[in-house]
N, CA and C atoms of all chains as a GROMACS GRO file, in nm:
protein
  570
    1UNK      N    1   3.630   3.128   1.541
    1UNK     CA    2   3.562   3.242   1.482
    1UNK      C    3   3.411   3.231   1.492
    2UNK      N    4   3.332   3.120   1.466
    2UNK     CA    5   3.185   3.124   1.461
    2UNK      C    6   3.191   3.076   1.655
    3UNK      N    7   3.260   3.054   1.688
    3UNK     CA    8   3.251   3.071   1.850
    3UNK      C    9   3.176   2.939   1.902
    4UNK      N   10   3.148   2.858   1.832
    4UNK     CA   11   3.054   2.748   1.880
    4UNK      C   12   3.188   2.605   1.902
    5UNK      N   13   3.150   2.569   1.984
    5UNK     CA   14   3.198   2.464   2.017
    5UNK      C   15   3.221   2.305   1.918
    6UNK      N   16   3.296   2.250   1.870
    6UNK     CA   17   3.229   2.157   1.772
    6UNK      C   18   3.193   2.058   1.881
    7UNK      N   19   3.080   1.955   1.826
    7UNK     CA   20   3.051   1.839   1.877
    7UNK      C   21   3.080   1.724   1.878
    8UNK      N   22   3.096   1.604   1.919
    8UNK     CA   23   3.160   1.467   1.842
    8UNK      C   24   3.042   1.409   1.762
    9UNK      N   25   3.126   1.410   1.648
    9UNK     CA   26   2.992   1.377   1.531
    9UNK      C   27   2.882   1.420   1.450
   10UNK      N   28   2.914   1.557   1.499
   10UNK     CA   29   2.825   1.659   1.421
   10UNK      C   30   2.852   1.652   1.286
   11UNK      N   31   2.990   1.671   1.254
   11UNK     CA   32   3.061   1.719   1.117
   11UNK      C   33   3.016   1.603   1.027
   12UNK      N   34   3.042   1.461   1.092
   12UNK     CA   35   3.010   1.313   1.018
   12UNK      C   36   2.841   1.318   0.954
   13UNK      N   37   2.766   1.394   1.096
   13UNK     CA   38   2.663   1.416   1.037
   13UNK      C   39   2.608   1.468   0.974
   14UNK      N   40   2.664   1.596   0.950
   14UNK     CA   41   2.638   1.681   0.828
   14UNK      C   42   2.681   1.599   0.690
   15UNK      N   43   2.763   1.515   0.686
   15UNK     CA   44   2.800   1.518   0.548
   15UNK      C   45   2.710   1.378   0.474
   16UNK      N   46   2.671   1.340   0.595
   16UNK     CA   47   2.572   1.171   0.558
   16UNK      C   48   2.473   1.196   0.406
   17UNK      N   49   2.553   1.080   0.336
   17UNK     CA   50   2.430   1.145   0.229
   17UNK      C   51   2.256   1.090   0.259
   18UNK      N   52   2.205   1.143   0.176
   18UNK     CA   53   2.036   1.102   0.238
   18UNK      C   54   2.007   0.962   0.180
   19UNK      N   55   1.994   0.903   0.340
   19UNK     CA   56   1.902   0.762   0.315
   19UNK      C   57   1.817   0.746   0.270
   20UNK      N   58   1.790   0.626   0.188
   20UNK     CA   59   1.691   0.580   0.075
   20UNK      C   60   1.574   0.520   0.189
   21UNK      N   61   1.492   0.478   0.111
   21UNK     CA   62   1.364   0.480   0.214
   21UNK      C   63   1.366   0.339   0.280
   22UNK      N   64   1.305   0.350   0.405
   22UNK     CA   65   1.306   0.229   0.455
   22UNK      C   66   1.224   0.079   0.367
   23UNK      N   67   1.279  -0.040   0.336
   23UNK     CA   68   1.235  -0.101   0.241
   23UNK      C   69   1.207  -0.226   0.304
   24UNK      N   70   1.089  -0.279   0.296
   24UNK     CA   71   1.022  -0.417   0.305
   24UNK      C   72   0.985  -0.445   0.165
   25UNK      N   73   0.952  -0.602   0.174
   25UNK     CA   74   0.888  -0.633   0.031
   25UNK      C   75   0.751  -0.590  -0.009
   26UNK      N   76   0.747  -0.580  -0.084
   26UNK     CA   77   0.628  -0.527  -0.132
   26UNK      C   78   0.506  -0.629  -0.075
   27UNK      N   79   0.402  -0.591  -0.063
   27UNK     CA   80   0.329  -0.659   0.034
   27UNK      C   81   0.179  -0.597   0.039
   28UNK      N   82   0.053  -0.721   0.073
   28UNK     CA   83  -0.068  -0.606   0.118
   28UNK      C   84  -0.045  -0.605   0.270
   29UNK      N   85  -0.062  -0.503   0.286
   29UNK     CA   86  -0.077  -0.453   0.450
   29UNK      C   87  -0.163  -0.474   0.530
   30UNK      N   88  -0.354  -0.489   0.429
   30UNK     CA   89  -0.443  -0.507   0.504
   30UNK      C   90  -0.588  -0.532   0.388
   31UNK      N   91  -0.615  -0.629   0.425
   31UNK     CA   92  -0.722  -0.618   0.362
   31UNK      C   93  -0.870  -0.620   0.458
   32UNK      N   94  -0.984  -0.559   0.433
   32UNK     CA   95  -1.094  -0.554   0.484
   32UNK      C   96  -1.191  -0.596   0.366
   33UNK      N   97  -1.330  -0.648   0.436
   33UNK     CA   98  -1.491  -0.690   0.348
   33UNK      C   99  -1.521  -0.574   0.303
   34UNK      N  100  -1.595  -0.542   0.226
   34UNK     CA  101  -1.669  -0.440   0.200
   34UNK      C  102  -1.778  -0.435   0.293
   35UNK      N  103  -1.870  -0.550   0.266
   35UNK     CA  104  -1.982  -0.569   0.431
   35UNK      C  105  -1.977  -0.499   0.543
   36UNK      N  106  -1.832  -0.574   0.589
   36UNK     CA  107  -1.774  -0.512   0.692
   36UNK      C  108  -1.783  -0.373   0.734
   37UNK      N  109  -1.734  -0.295   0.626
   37UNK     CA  110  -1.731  -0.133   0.605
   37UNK      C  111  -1.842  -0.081   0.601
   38UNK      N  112  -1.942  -0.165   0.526
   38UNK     CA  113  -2.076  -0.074   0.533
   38UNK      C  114  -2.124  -0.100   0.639
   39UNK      N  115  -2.133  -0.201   0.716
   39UNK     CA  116  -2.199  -0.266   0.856
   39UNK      C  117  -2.131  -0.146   0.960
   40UNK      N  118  -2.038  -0.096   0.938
   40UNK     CA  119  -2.024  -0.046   1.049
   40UNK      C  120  -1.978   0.124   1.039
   41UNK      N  121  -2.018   0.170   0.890
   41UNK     CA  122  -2.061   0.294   0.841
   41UNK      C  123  -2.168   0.338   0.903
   42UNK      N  124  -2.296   0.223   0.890
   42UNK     CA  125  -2.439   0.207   0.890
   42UNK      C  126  -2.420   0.279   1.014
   43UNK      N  127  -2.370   0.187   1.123
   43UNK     CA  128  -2.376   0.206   1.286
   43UNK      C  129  -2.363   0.314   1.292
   44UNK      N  130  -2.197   0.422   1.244
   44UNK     CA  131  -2.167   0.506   1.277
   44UNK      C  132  -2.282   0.632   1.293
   45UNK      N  133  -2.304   0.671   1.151
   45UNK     CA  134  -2.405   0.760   1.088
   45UNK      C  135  -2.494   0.743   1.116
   46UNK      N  136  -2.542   0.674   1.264
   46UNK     CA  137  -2.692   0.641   1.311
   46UNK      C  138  -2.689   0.781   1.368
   47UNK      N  139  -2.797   0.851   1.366
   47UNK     CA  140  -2.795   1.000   1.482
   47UNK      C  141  -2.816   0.988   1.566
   48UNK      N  142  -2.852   0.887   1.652
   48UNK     CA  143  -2.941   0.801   1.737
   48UNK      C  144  -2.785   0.777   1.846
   49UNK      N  145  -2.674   0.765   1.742
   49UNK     CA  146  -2.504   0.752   1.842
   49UNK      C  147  -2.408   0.781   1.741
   50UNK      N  148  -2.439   0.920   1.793
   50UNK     CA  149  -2.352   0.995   1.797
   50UNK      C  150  -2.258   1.065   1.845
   51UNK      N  151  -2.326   1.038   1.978
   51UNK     CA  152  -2.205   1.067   2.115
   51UNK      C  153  -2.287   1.201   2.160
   52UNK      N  154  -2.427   1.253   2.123
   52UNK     CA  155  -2.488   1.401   2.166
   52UNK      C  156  -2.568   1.301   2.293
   53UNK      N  157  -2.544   1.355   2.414
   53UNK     CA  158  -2.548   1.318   2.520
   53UNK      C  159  -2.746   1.366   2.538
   54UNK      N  160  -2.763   1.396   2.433
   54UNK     CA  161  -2.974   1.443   2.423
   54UNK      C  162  -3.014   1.299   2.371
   55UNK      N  163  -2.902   1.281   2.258
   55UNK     CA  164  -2.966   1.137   2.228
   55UNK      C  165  -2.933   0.995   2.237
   56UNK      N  166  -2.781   1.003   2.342
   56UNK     CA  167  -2.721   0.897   2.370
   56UNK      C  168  -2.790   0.870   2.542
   57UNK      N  169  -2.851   0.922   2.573
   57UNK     CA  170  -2.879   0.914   2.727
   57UNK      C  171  -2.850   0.787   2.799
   58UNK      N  172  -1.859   1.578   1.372
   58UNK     CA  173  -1.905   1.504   1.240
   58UNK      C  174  -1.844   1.357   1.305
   59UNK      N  175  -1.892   1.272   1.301
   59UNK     CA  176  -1.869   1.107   1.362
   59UNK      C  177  -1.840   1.007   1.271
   60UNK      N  178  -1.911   1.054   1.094
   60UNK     CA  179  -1.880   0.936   1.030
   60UNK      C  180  -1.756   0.866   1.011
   61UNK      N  181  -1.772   0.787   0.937
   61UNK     CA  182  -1.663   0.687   0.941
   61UNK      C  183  -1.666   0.659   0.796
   62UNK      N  184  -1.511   0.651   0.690
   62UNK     CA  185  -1.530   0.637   0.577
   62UNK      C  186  -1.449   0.503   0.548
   63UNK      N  187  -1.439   0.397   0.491
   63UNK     CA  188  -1.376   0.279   0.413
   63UNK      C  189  -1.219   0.377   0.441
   64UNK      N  190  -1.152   0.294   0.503
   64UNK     CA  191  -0.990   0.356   0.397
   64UNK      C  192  -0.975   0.414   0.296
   65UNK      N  193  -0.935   0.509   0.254
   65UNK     CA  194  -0.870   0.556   0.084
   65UNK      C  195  -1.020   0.546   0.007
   66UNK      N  196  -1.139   0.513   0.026
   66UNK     CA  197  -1.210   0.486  -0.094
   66UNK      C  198  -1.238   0.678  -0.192
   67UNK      N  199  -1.224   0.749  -0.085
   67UNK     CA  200  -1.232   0.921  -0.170
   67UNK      C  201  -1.182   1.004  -0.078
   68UNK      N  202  -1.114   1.090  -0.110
   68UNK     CA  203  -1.113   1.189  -0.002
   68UNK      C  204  -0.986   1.158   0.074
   69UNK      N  205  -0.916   1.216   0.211
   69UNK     CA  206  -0.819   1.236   0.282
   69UNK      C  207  -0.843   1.147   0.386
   70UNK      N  208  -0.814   1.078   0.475
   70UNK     CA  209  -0.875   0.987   0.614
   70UNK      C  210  -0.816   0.847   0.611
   71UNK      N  211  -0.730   0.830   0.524
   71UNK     CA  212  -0.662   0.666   0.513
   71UNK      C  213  -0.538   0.662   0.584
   72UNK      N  214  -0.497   0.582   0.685
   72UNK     CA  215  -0.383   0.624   0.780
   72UNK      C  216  -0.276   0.512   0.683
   73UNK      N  217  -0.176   0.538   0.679
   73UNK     CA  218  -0.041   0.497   0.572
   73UNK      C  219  -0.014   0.404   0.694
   74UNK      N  220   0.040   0.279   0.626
   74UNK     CA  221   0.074   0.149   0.726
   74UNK      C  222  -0.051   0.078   0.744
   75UNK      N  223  -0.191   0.084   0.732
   75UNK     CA  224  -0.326   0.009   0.730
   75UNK      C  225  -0.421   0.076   0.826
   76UNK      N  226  -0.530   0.046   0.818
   76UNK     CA  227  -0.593   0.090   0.931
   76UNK      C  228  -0.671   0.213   0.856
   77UNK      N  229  -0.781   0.309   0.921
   77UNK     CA  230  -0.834   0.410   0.864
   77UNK      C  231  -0.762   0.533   0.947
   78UNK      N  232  -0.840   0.641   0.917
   78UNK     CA  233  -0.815   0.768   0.996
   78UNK      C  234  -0.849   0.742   1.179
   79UNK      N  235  -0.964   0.667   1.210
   79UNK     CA  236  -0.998   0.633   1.274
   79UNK      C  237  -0.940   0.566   1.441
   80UNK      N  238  -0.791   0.501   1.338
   80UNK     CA  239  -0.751   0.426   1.408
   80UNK      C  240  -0.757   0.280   1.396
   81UNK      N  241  -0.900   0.284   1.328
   81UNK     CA  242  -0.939   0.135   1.296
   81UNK      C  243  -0.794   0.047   1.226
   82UNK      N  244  -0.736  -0.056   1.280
   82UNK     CA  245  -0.662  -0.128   1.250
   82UNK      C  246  -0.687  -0.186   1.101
   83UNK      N  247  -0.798  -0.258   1.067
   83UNK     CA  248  -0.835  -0.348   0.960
   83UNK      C  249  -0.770  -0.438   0.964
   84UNK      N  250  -0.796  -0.580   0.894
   84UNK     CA  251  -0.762  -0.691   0.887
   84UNK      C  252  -0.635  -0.694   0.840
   85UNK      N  253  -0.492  -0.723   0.917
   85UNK     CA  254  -0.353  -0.769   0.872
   85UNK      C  255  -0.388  -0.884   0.765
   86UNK      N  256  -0.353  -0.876   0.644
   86UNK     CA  257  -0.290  -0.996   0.565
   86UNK      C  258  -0.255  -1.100   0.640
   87UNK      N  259  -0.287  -1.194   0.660
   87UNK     CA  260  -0.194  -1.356   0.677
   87UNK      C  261  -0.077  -1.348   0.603
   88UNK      N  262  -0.101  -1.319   0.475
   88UNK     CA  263  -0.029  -1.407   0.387
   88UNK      C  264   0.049  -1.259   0.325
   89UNK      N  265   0.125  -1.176   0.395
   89UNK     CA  266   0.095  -1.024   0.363
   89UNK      C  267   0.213  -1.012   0.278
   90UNK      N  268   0.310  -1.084   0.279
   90UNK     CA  269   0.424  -1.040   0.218
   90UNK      C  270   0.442  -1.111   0.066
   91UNK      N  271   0.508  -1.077   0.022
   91UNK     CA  272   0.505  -1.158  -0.181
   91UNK      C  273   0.493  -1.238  -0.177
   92UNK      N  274   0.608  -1.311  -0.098
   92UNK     CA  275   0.596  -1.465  -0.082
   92UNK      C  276   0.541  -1.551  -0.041
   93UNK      N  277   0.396  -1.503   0.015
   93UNK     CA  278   0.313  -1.605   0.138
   93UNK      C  279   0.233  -1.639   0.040
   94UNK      N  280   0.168  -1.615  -0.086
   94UNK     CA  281   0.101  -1.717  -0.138
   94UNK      C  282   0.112  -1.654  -0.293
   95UNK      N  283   0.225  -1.656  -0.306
   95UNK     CA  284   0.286  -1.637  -0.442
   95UNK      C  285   0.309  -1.723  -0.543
   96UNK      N  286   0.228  -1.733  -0.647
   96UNK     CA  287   0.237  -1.834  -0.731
   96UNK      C  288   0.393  -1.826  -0.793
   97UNK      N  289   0.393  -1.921  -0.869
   97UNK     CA  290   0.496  -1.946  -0.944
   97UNK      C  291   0.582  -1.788  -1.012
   98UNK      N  292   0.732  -1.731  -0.966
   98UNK     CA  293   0.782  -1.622  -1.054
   98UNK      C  294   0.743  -1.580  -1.195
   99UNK      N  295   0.752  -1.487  -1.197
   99UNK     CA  296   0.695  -1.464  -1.325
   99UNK      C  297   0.807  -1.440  -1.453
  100UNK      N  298   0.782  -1.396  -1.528
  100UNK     CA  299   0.886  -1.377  -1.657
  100UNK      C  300   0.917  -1.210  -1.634
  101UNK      N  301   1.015  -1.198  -1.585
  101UNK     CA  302   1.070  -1.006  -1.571
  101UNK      C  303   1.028  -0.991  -1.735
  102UNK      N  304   1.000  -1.012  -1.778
  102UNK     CA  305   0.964  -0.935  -1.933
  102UNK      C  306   0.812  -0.896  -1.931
  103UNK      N  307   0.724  -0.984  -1.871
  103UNK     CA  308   0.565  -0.970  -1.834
  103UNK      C  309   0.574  -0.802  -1.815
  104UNK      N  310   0.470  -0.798  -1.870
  104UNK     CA  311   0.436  -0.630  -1.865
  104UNK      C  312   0.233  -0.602  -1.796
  105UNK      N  313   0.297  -0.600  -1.654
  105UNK     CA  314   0.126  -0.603  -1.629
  105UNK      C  315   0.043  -0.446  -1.642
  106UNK      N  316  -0.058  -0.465  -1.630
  106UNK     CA  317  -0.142  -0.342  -1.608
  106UNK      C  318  -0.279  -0.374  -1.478
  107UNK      N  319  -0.296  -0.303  -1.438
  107UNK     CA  320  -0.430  -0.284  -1.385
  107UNK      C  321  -0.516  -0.395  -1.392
  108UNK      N  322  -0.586  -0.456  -1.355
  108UNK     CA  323  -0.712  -0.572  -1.376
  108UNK      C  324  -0.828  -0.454  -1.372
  109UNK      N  325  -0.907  -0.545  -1.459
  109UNK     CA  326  -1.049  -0.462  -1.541
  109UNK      C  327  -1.135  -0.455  -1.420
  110UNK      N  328  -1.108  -0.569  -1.294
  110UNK     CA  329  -1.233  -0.557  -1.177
  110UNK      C  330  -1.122  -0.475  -1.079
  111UNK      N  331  -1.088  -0.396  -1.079
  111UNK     CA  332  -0.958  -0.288  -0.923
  111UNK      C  333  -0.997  -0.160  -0.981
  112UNK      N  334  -1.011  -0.124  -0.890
  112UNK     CA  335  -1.048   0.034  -0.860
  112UNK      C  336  -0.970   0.107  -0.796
  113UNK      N  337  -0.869   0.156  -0.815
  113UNK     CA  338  -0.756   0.205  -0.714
  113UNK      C  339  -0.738   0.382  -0.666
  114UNK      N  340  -0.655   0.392  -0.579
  114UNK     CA  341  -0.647   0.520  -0.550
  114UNK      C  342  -0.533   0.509  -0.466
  115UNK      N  343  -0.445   0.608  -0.427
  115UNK     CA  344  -0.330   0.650  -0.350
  115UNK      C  345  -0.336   0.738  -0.284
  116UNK      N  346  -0.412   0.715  -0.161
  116UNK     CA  347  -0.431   0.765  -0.061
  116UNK      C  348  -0.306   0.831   0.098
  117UNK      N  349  -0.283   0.907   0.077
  117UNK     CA  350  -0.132   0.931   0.154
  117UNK      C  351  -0.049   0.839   0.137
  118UNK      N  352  -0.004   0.840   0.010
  118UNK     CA  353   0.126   0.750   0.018
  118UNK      C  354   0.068   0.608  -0.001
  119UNK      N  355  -0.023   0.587   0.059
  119UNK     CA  356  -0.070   0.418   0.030
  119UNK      C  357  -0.195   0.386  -0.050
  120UNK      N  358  -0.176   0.273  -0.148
  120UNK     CA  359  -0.254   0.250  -0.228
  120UNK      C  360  -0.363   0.155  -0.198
  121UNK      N  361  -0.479   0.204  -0.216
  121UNK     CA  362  -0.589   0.119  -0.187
  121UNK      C  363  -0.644   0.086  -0.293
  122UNK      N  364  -0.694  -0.074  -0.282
  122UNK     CA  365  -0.725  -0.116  -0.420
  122UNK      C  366  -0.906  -0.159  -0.377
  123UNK      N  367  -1.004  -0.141  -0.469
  123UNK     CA  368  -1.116  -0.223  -0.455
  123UNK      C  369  -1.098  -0.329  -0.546
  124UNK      N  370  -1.160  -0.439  -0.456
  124UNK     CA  371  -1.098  -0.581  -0.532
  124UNK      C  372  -1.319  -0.593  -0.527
  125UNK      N  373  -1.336  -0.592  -0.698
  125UNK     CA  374  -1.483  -0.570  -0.702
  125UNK      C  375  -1.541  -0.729  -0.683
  126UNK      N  376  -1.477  -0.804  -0.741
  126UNK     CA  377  -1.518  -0.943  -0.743
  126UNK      C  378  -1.525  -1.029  -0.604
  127UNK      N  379  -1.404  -0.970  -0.582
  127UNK     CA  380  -1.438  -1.053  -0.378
  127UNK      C  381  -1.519  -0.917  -0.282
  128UNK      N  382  -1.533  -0.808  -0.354
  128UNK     CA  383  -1.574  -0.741  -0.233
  128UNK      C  384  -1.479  -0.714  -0.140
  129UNK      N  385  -1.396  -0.650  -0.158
  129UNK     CA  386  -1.294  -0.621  -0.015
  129UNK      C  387  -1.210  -0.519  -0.081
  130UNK      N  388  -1.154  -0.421   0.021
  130UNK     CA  389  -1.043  -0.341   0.012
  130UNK      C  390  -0.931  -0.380   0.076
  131UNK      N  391  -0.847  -0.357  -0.061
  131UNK     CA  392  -0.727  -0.427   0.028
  131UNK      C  393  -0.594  -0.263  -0.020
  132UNK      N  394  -0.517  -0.282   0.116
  132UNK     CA  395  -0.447  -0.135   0.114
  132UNK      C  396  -0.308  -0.226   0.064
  133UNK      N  397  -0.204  -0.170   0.054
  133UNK     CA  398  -0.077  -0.216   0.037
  133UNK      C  399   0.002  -0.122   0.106
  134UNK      N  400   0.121  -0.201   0.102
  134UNK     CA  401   0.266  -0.103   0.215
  134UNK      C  402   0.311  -0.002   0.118
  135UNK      N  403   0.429   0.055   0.161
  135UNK     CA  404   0.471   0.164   0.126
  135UNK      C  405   0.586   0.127  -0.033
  136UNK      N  406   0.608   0.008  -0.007
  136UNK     CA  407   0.661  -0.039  -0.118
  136UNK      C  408   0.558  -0.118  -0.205
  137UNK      N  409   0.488  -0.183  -0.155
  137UNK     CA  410   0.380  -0.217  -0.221
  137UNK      C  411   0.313  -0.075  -0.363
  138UNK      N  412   0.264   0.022  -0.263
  138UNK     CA  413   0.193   0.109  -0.362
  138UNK      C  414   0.318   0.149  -0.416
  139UNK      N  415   0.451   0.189  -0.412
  139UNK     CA  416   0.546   0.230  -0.513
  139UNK      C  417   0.511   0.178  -0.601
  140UNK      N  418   0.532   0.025  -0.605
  140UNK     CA  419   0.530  -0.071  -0.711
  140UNK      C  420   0.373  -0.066  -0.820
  141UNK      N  421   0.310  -0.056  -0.726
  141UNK     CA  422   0.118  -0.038  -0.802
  141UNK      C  423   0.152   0.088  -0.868
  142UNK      N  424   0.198   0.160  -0.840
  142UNK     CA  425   0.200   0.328  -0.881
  142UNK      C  426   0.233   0.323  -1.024
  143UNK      N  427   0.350   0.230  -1.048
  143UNK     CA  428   0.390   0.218  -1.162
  143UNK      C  429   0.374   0.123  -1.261
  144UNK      N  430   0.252   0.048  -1.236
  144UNK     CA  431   0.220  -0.004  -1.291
  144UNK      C  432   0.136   0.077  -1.429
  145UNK      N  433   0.155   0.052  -1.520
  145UNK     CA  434   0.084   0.106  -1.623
  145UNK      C  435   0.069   0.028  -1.782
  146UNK      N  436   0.071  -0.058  -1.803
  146UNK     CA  437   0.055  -0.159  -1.910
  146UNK      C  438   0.158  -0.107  -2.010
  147UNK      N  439   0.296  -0.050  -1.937
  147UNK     CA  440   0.400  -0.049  -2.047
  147UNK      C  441   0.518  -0.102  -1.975
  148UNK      N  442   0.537  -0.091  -1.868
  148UNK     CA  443   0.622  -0.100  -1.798
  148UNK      C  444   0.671  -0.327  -1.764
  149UNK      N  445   0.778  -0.303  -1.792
  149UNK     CA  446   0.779  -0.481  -1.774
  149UNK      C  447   0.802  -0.511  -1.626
  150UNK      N  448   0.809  -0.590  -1.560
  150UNK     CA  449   0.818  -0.652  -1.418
  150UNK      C  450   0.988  -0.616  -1.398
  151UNK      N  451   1.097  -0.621  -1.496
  151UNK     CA  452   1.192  -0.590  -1.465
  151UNK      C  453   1.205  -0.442  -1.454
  152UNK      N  454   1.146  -0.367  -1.496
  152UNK     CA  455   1.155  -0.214  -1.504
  152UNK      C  456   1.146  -0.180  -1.347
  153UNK      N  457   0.992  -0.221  -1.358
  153UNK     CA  458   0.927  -0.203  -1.210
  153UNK      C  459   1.074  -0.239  -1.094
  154UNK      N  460   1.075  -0.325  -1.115
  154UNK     CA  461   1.188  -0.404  -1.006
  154UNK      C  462   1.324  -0.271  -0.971
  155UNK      N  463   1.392  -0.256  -1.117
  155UNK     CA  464   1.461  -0.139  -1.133
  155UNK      C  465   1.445  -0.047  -1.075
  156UNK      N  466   1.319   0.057  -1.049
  156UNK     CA  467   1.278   0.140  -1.041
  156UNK      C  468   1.273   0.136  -0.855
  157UNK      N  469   1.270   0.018  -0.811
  157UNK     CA  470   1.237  -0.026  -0.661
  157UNK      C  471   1.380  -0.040  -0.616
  158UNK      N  472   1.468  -0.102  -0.674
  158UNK     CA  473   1.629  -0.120  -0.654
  158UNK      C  474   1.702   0.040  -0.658
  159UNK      N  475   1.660   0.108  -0.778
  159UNK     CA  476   1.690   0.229  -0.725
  159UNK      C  477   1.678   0.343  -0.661
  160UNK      N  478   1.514   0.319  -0.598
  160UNK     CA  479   1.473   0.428  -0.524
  160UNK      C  480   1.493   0.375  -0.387
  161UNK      N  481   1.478   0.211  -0.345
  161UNK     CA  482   1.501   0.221  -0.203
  161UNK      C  483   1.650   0.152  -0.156
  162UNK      N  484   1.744   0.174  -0.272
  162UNK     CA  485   1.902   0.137  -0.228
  162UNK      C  486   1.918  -0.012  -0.226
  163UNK      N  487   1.846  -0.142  -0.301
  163UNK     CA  488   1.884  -0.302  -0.289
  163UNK      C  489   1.893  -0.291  -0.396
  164UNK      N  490   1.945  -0.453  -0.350
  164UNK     CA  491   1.998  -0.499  -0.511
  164UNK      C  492   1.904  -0.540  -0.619
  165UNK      N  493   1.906  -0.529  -0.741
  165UNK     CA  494   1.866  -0.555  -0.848
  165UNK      C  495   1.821  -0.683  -0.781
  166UNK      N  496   1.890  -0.810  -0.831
  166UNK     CA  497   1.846  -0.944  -0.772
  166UNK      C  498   1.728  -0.906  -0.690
  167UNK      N  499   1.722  -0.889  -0.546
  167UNK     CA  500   1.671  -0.852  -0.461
  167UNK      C  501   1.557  -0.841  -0.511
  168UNK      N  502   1.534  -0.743  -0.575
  168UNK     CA  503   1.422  -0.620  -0.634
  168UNK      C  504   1.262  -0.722  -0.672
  169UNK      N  505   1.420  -0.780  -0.830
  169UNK     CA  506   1.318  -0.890  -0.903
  169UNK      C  507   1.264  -0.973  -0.861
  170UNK      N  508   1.288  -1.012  -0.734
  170UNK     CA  509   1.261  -1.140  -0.680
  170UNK      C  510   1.131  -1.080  -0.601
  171UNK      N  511   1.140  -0.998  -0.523
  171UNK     CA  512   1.031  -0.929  -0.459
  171UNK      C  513   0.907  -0.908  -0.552
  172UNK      N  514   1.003  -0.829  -0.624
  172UNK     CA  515   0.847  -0.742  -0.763
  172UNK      C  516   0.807  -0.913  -0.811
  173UNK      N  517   0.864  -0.958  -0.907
  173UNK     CA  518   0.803  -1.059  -0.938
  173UNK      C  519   0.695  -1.148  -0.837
  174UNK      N  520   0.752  -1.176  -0.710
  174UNK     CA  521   0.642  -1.220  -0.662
  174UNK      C  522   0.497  -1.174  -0.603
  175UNK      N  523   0.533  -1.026  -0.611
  175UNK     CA  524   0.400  -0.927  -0.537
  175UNK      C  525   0.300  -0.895  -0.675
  176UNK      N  526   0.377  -0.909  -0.772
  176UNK     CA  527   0.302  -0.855  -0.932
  176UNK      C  528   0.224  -1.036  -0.975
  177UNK      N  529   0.300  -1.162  -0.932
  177UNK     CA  530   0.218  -1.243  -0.954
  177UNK      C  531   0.141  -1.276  -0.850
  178UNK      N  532   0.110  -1.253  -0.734
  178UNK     CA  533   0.061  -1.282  -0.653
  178UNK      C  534  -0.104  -1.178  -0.674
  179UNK      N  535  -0.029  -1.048  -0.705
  179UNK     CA  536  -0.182  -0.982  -0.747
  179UNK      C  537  -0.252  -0.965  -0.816
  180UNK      N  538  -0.189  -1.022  -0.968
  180UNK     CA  539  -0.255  -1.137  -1.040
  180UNK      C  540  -0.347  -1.239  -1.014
  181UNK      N  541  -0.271  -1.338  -0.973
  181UNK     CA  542  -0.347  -1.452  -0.942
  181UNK      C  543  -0.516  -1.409  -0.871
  182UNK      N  544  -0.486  -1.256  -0.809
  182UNK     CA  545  -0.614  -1.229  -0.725
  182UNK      C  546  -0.715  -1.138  -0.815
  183UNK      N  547  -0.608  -1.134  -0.986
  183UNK     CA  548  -0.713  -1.055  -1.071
  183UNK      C  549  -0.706  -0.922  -1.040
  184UNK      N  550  -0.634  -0.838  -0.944
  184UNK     CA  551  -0.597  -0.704  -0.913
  184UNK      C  552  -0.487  -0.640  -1.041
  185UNK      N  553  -0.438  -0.758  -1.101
  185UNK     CA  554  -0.343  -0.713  -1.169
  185UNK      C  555  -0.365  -0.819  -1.307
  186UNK      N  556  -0.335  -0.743  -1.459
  186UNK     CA  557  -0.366  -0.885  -1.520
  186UNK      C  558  -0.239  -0.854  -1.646
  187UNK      N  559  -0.234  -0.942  -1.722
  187UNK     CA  560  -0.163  -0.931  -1.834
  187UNK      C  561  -0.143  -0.818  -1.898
  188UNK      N  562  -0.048  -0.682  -1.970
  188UNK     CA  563  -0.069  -0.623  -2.036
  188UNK      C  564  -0.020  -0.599  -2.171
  189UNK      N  565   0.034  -0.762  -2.180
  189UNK     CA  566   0.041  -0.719  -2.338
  189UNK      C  567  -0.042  -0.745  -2.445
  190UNK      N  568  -0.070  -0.728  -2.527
  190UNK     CA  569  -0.199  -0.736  -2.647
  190UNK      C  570  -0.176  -0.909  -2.670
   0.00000   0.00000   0.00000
């Protein structure tokens, strides 16, 4: 009646209940200096490189 | 616009898994998981809160902490900030644990053993401190 063909495994897949989230231990991922961050804030926000090809020549 | 902002410190631009908007990777943890320099388990009854020197925020999903005393930002995983999220100086280390066993499908055991060592470990770094009176 709905004319569609079934698939192998469609039906299984419809009924999957929803997986819980992927789980590692809790953990830091990353730590950075603060230094660090400003040292290379500083750089960024120079106008001097910025990537404007008037003042990167 | 070219600048470049810290991870998570305000605003939208912190990429979930480490690293900035940028791309910038940032420094992987050595010691990244609970157990790499996890002091001694703690008592599942310990009820932590916040440390008086962390400045935090939850930045897409991931929590970035300013650690004021060493100077450094340090981000955490996706289970990591679950766990920070709920931290609130009522909640005991077994709750927390609970709360991790039932949202990402392990076992209890499991849980406590994890939470306990990521809640004393961020302690020991003063990110996290005692919260009972």
């Amino acid at each position: 009646m709905d004319g569609e063909a079934k698939q192998p495994g469609r039906e299984a897949e419809g009924v999957s209940p929803p997986k819980a989230p992927a789980y590692e231990p809790p953990a830091i991922a990353w730590e950075e200096e603060l230094a660090a961050i400003a040292a290379s804030s500083c750089a960024t926000i120079d106008p001097l490189d910025c990537g404007d090809p008037r003042t990167t020549a | 616009m070219s600048t470049r902002r810290p991870a998570g410190t305000r605003g939208p631009g912190a990429a979930p898994g480490g690293g900035d908007a940028q791309g910038r990777p940032g420094a992987r943890h050595p010691a990244a998981t609970a157990g790499g320099d996890a002091p001694a388990a703690l008592d599942p009854g310990a009820v932590p809160r916040v440390g008086s020197r962390c400045a935090w925020q939850v930045v897409a999903g991931e929590a970035v902490l300013l650690d004021v005393d060493r100077r450094r930002i340090v981000g955490l995983n996706p289970v990591g900030s679950f766990v920070f999220g709920l931290v609130d100086g009522t909640h005991t280390v077994r709750d927390l644990a609970g709360a991790v066993a039932a949202h990402f499908g392990i076992s209890e055991d499991r849980a406590l053993a994890d939470v306990s060592g990521f809640v004393g470990m961020l302690r020991a770094r003063g990110l996290l401190e005692d919260g009972r009176p």
